[in-house]
DSSP file (Angstrom, degrees, kcal/mol; ACC not computed):
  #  RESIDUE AA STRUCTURE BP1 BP2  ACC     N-H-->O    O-->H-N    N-H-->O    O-->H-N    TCO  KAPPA ALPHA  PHI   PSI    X-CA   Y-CA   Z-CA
    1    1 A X              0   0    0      0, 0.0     2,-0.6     0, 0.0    79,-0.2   0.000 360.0 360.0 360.0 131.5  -47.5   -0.7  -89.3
    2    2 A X  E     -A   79   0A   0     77,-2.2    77,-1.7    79,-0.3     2,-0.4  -0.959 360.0-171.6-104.3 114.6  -45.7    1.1  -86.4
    3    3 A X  E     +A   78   0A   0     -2,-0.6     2,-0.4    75,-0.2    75,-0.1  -0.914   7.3 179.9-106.4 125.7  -44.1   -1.1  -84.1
    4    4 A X  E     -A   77   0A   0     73,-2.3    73,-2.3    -2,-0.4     2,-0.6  -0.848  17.5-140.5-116.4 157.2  -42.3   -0.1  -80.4
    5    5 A X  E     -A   76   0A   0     -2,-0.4     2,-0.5    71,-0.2    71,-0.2  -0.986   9.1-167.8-109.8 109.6  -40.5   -2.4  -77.8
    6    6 A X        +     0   0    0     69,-2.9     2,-0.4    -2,-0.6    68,-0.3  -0.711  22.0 157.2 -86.7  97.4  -40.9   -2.0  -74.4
    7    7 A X        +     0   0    0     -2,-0.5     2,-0.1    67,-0.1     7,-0.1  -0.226  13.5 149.2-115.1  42.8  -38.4   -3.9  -72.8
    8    8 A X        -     0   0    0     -2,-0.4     6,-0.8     5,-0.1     2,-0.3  -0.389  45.7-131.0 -64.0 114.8  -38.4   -1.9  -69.1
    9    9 A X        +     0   0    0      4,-0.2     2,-0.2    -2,-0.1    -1,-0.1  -0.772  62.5  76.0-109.7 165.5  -37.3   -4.9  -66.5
   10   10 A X  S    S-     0   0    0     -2,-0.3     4,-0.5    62,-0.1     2,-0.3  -0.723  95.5 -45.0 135.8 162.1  -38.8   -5.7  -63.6
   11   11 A X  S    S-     0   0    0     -2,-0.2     2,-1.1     1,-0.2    61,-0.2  -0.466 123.9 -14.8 -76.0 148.4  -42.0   -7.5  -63.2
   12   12 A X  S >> S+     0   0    0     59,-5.4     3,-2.7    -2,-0.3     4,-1.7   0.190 101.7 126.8  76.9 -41.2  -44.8   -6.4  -65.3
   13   13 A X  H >>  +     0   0    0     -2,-1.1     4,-3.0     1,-0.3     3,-0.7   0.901  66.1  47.4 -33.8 -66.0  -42.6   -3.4  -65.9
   14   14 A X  H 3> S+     0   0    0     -6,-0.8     4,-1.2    -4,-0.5    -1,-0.3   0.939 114.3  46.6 -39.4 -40.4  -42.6   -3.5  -69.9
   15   15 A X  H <> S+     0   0    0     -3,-2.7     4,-1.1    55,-0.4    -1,-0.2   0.801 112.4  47.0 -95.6 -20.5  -46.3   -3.9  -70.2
   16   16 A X  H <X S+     0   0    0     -4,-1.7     4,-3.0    -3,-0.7     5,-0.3   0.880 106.5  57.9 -81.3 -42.1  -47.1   -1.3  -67.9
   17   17 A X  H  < S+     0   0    0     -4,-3.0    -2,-0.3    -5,-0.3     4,-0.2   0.888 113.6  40.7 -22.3 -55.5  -44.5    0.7  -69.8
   18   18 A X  H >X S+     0   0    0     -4,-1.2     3,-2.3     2,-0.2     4,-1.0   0.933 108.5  64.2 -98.4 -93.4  -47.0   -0.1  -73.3
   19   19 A X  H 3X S+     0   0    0     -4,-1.1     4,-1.7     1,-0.4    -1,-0.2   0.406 105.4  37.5 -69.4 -58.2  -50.0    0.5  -71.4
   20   20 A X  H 3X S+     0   0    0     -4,-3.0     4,-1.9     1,-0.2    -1,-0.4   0.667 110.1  58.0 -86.2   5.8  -49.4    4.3  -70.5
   21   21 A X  H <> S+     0   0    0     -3,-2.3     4,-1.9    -5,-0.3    -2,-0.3   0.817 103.9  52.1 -69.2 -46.5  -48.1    5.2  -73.4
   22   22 A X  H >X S+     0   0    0     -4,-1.0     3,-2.5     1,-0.2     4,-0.6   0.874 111.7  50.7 -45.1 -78.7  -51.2    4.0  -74.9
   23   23 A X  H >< S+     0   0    0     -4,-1.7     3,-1.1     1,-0.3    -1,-0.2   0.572 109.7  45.4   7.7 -74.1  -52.8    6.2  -72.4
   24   24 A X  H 3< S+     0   0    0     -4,-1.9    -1,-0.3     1,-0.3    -2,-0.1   0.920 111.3  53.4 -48.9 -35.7  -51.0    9.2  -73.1
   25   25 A X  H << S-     0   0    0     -3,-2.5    -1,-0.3    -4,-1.9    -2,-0.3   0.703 124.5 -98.7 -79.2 -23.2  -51.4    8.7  -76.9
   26   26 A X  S << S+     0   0    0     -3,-1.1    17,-1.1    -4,-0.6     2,-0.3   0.905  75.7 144.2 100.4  35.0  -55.6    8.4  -76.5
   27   27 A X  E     -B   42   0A   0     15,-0.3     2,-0.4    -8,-0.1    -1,-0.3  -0.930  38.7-160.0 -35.5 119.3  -55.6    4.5  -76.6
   28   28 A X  E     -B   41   0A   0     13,-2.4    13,-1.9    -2,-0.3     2,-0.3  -0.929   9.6-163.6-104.9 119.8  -57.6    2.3  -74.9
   29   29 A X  E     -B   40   0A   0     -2,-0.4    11,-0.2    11,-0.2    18,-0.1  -0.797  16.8-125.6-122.7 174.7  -56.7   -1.7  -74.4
   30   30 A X        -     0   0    0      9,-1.4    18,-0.2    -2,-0.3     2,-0.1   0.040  51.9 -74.3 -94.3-175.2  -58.8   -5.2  -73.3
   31   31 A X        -     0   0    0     16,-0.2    19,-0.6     1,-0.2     8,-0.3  -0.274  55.9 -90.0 -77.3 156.0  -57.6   -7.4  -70.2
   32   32 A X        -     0   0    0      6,-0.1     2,-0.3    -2,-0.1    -1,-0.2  -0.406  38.3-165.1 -70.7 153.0  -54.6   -9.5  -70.4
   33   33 A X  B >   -E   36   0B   0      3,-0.6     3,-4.3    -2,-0.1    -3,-0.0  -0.816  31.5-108.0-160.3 101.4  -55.4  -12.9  -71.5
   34   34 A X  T 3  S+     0   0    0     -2,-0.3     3,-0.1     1,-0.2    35,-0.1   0.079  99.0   5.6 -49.3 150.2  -52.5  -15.5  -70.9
   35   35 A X  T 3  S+     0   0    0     33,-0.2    -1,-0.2     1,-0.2     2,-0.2   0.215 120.7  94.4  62.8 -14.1  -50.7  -16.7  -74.4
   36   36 A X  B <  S-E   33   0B   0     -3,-4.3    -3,-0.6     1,-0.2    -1,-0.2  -0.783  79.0 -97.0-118.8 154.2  -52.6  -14.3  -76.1
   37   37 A X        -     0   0    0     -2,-0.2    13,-0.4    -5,-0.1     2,-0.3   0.166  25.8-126.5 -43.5 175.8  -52.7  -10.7  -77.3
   38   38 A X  E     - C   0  65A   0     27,-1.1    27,-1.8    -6,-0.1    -6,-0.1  -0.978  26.4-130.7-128.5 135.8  -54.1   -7.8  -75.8
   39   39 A X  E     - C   0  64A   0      9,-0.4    -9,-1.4    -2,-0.3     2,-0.3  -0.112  28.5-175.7 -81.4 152.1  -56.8   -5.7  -78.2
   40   40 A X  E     +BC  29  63A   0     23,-1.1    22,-1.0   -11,-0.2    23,-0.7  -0.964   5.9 178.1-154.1 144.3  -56.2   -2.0  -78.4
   41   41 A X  E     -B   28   0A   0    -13,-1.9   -13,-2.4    -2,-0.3     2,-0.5  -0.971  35.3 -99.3-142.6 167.2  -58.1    0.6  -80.1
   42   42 A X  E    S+B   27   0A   0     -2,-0.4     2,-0.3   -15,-0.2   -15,-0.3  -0.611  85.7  21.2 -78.1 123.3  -58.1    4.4  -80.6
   43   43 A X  S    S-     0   0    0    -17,-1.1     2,-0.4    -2,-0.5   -15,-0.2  -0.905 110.2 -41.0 123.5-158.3  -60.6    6.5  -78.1
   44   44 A X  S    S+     0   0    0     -2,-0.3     2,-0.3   -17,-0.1    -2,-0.1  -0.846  84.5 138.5-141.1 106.0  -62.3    5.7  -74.7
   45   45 A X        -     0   0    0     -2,-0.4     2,-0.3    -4,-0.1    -4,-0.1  -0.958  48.2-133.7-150.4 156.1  -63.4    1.8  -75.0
   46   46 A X        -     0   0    0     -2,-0.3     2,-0.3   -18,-0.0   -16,-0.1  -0.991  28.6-171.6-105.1 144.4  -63.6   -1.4  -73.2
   47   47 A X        -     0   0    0     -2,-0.3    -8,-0.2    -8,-0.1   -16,-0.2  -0.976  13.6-123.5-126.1 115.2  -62.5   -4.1  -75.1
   48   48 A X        -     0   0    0     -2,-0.3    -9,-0.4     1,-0.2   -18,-0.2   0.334  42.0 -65.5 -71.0 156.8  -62.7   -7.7  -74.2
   49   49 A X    >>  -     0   0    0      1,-0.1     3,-3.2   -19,-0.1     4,-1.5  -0.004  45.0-121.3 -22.2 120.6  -60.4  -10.4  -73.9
   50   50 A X  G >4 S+     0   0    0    -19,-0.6     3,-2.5   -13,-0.4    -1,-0.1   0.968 121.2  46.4 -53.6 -48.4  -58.6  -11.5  -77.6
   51   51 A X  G 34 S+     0   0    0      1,-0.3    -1,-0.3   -14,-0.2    -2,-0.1   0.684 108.9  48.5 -79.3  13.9  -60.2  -15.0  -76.7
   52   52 A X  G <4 S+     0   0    0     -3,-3.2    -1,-0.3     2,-0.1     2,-0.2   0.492 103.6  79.1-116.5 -18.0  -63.5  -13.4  -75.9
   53   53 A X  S << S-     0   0    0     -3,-2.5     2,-0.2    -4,-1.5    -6,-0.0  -0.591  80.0-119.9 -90.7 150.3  -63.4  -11.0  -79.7
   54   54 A X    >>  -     0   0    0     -2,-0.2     4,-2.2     1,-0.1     3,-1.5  -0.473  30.1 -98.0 -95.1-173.9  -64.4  -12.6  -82.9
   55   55 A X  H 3> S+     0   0    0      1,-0.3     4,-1.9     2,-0.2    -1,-0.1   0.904 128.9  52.9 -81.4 -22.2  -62.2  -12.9  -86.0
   56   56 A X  H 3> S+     0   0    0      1,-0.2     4,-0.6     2,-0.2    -1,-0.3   0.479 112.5  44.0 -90.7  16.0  -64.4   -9.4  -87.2
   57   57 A X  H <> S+     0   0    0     -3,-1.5     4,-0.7     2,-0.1    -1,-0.2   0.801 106.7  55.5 -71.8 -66.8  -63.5   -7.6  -84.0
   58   58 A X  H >< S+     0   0    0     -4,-2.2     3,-1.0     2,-0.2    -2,-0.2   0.908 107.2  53.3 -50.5 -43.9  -60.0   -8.5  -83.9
   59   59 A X  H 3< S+     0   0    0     -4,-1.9    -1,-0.2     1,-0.3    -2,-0.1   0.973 106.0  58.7 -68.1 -51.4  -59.7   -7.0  -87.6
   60   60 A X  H 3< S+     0   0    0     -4,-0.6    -1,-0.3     2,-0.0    -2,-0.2   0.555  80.7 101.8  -4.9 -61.3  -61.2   -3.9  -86.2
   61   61 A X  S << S-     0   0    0     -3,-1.0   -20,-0.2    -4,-0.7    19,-0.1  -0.364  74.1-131.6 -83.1 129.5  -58.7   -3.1  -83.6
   62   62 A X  S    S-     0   0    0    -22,-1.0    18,-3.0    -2,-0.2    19,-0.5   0.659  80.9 -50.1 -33.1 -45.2  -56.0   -0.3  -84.2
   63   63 A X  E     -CD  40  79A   0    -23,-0.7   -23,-1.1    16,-0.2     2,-0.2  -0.907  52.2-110.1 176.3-155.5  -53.3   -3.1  -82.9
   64   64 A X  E     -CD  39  78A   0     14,-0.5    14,-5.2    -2,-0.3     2,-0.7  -0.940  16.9-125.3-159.4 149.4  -52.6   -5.2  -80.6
   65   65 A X  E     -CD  38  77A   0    -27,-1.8   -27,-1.1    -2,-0.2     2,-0.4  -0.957  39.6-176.3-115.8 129.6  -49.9   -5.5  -77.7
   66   66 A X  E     + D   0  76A   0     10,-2.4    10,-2.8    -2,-0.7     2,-0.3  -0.841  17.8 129.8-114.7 156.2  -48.0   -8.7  -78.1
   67   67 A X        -     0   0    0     -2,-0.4     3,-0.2     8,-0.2     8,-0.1  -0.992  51.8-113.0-173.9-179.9  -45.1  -10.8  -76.0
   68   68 A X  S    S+     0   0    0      1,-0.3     2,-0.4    -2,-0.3   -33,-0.2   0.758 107.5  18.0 -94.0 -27.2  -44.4  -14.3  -74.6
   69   69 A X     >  -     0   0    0      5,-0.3     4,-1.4     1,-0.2    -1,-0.3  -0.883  57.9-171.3-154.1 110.8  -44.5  -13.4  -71.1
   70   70 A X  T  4 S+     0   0    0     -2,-0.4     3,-0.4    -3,-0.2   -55,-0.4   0.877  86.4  74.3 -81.2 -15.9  -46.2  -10.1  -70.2
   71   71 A X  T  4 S+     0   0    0      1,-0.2   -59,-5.4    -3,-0.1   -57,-0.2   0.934 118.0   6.9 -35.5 -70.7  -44.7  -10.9  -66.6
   72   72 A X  T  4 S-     0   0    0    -61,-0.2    -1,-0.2   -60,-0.1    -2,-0.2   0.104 104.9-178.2-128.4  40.5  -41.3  -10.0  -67.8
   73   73 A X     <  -     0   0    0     -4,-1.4     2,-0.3    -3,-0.4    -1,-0.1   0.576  61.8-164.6  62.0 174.2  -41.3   -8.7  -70.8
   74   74 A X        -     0   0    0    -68,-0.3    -5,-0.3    -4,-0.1     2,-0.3   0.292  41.7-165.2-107.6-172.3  -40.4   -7.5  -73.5
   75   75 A X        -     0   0    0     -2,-0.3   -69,-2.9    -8,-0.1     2,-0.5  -0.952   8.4-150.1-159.2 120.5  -43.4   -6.4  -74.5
   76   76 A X  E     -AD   5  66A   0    -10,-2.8   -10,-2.4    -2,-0.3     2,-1.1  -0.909   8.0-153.6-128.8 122.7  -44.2   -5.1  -78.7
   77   77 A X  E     -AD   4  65A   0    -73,-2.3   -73,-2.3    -2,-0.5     2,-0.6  -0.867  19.5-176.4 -95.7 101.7  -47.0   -2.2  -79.1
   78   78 A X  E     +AD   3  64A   0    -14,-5.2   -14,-0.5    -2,-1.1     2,-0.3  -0.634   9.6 167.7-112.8 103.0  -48.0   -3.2  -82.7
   79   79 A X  E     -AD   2  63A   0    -77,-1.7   -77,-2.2    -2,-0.6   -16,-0.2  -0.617  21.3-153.0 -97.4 165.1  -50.8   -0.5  -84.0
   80   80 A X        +     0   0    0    -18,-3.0     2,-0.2    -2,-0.3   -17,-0.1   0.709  62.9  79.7-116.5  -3.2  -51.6   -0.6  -87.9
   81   81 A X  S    S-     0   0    0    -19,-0.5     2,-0.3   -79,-0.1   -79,-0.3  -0.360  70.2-138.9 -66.2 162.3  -52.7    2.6  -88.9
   82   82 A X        -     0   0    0     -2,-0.2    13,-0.1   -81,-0.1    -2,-0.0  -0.982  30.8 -85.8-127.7 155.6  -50.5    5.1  -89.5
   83   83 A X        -     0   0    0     11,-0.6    13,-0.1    -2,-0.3     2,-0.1  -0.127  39.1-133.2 -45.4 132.1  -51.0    9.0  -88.4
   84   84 A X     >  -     0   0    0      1,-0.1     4,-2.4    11,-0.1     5,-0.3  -0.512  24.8-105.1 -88.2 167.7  -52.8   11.2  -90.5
   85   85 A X  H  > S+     0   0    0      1,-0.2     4,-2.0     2,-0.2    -1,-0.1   0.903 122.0  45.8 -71.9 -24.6  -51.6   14.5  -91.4
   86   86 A X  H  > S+     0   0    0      2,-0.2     4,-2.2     1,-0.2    -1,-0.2   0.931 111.4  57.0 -63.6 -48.4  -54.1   16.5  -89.0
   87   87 A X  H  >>S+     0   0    0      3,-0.2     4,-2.7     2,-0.2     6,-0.6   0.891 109.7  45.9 -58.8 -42.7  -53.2   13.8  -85.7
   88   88 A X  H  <5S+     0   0    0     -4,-2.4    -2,-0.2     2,-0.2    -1,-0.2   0.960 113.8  44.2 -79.2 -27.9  -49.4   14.5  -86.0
   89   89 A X  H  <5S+     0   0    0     -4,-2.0    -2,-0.2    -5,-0.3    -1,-0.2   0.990 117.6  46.0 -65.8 -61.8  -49.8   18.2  -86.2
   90   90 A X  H  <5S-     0   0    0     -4,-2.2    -2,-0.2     1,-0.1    -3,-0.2   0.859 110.5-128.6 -69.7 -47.6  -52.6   17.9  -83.1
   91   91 A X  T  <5S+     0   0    0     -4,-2.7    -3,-0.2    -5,-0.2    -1,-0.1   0.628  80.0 119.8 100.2  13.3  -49.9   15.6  -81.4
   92   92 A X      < +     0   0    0     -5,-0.6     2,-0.3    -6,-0.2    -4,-0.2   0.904  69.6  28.5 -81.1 -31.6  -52.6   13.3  -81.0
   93   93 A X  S    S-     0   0    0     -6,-0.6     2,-0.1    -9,-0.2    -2,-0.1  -0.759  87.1-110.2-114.2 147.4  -51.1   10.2  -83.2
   94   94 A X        -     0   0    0     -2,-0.3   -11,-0.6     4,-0.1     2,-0.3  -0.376  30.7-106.1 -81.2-174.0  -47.0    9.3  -83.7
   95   95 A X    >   -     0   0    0      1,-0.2     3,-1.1    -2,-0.1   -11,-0.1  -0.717  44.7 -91.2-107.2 124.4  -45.2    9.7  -86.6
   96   96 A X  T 3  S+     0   0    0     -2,-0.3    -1,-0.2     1,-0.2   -94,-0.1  -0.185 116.6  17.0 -50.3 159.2  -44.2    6.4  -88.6
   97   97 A X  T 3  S+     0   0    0      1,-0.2     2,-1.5    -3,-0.1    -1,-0.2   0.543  88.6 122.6  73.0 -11.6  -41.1    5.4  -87.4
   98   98 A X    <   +     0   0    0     -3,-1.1    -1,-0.2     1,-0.1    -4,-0.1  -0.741  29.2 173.5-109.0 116.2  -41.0    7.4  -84.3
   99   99 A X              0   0    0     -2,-1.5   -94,-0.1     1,-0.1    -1,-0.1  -0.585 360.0 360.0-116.5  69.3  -40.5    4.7  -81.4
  100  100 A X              0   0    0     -2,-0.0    -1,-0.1   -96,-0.0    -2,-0.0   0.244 360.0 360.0-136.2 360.0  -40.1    7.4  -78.5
């Protein structure tokens, strides 16, 4: 599992932080959905509200962005795959361990 912090203050700031970094990285994630995660998967998808996925959806998804208050952060990008060797060469996927 690769986990990053965004902890950028300001309002929103963190989450908008996790949210283009997904971007850059070729991640797509669902609407915010107060108390709850937010679904994130690899590719071009839309993905629904976590209360709106079932429990075999949720396993599905690459990770998940969690926090107590996406308002003001912090904000924790947790995905559960890890890069293969062909995505880190292509620069498409990070590295374990690399939170930059």
């Amino acid at each position: 599992m690769i986990e990053i912090t965004f902890d950028k203050v300001g309002t929103f700031s963190a989450l908008y932080a996790a949210q283009a970094w997904l971007r850059e990285n070729g991640y797509s994630f669902g609407s915010s959905c107060v108390g709850m995660p937010i679904g994130i998967l690899k590719g071009t998808w839309s993905i629904a509200k976590w209360r709106n996925l079932t429990g075999k959806e949720r396993e599905q998804l690459d990770g998940q962005l969690i926090s107590k208050d996406f308002r003001e952060g912090p904000v924790v990008l947790r995905l559960k795959d890890l890069a293969t060797d062909e995505e880190i060469k292509a620069g498409t996927r990070i590295k374990q361990g690399d939170k930059s």
